[in-house]
Legacy VTK file of the C-alpha trace (Angstrom):
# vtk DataFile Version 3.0
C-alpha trace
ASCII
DATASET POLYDATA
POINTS 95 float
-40.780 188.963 -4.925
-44.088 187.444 -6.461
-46.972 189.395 -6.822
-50.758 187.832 -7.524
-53.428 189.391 -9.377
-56.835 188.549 -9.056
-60.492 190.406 -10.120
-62.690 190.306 -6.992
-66.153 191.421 -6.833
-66.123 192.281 -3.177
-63.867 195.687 -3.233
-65.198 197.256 0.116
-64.183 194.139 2.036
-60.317 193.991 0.659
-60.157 197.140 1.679
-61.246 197.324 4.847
-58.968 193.566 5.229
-55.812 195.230 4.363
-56.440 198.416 6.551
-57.258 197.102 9.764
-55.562 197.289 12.973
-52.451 194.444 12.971
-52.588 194.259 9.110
-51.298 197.285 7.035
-53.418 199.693 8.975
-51.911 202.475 6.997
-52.277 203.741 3.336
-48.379 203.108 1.579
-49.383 205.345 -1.624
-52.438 205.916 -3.621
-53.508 206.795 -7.245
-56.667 208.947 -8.037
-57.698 208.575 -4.984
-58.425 211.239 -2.074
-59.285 209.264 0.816
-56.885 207.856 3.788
-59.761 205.966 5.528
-61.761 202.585 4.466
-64.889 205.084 5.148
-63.385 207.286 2.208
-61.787 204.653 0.032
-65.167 202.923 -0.287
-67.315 205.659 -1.829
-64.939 206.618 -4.819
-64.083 202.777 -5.804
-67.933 202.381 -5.803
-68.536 205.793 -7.924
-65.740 204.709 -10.699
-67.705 200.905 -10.500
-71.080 202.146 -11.193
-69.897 202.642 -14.626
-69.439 198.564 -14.911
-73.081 197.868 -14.263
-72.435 194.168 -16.632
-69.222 193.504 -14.725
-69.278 190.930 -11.727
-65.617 192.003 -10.278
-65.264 195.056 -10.769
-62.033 195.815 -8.472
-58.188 194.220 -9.070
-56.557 193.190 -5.474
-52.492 192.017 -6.206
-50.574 190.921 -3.662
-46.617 190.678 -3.468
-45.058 188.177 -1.478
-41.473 189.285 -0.158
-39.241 186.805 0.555
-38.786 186.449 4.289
-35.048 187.033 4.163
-35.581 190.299 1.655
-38.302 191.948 4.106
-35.413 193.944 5.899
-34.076 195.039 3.295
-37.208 196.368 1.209
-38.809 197.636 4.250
-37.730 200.891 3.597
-38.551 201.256 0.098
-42.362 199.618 -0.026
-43.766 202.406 -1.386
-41.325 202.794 -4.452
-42.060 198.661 -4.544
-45.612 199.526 -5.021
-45.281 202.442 -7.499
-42.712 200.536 -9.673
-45.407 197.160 -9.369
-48.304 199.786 -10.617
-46.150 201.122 -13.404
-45.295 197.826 -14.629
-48.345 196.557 -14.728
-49.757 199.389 -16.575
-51.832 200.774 -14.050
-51.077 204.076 -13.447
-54.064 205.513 -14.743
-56.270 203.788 -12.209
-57.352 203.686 -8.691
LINES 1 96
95 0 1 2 3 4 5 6 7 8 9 10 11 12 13 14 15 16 17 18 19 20 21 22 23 24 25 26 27 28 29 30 31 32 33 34 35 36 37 38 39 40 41 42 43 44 45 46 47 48 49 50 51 52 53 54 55 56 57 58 59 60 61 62 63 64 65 66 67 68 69 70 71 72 73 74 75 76 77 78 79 80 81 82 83 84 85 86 87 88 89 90 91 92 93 94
């Protein structure tokens, strides 16, 4: 597994990237967050953002690369992946 962090400015557009039709197109787990739906997501990134008026990228985006022979076997488990990622990288506090 390798994982990639980077500080984007554009935090509607990941979102609605990673939820489309083909890609993800399903929420794996949340934090602090109520919505299922890009439409929903949106608003409550922006409302916590507002607070960052000086900031340029306000939003995180990681990604984590499985290895092409491990996808089978993680598959199953991408959620805990994701929790124990968040956890690790101290984020649990935040969306």
């Amino acid at each position: 597994m390798i994982a990639k962090g980077k500080a984007i400015a554009h935090g509607a557009n990941a979102i609605r990237y990673v939820m489309r039709e083909g890609k993800l197109d399903r929420l794996l787990a949340s934090n602090l967050i109520e919505g299922r739906t890009p439409e929903e997501i949106i608003p409550e990134f922006k409302m916590v953002a507002q607070g960052h008026e000086r900031c340029t990228n306000r939003y995180l985006r990681f990604e984590i690369g499985i290895a092409p022979a491990d996808e089978e076997r993680v598959r199953g488990s991408l959620r805990e992946l994701a929790t124990l990622f968040a956890q690790e990288m101290k984020l649990e506090n935040h969306q």
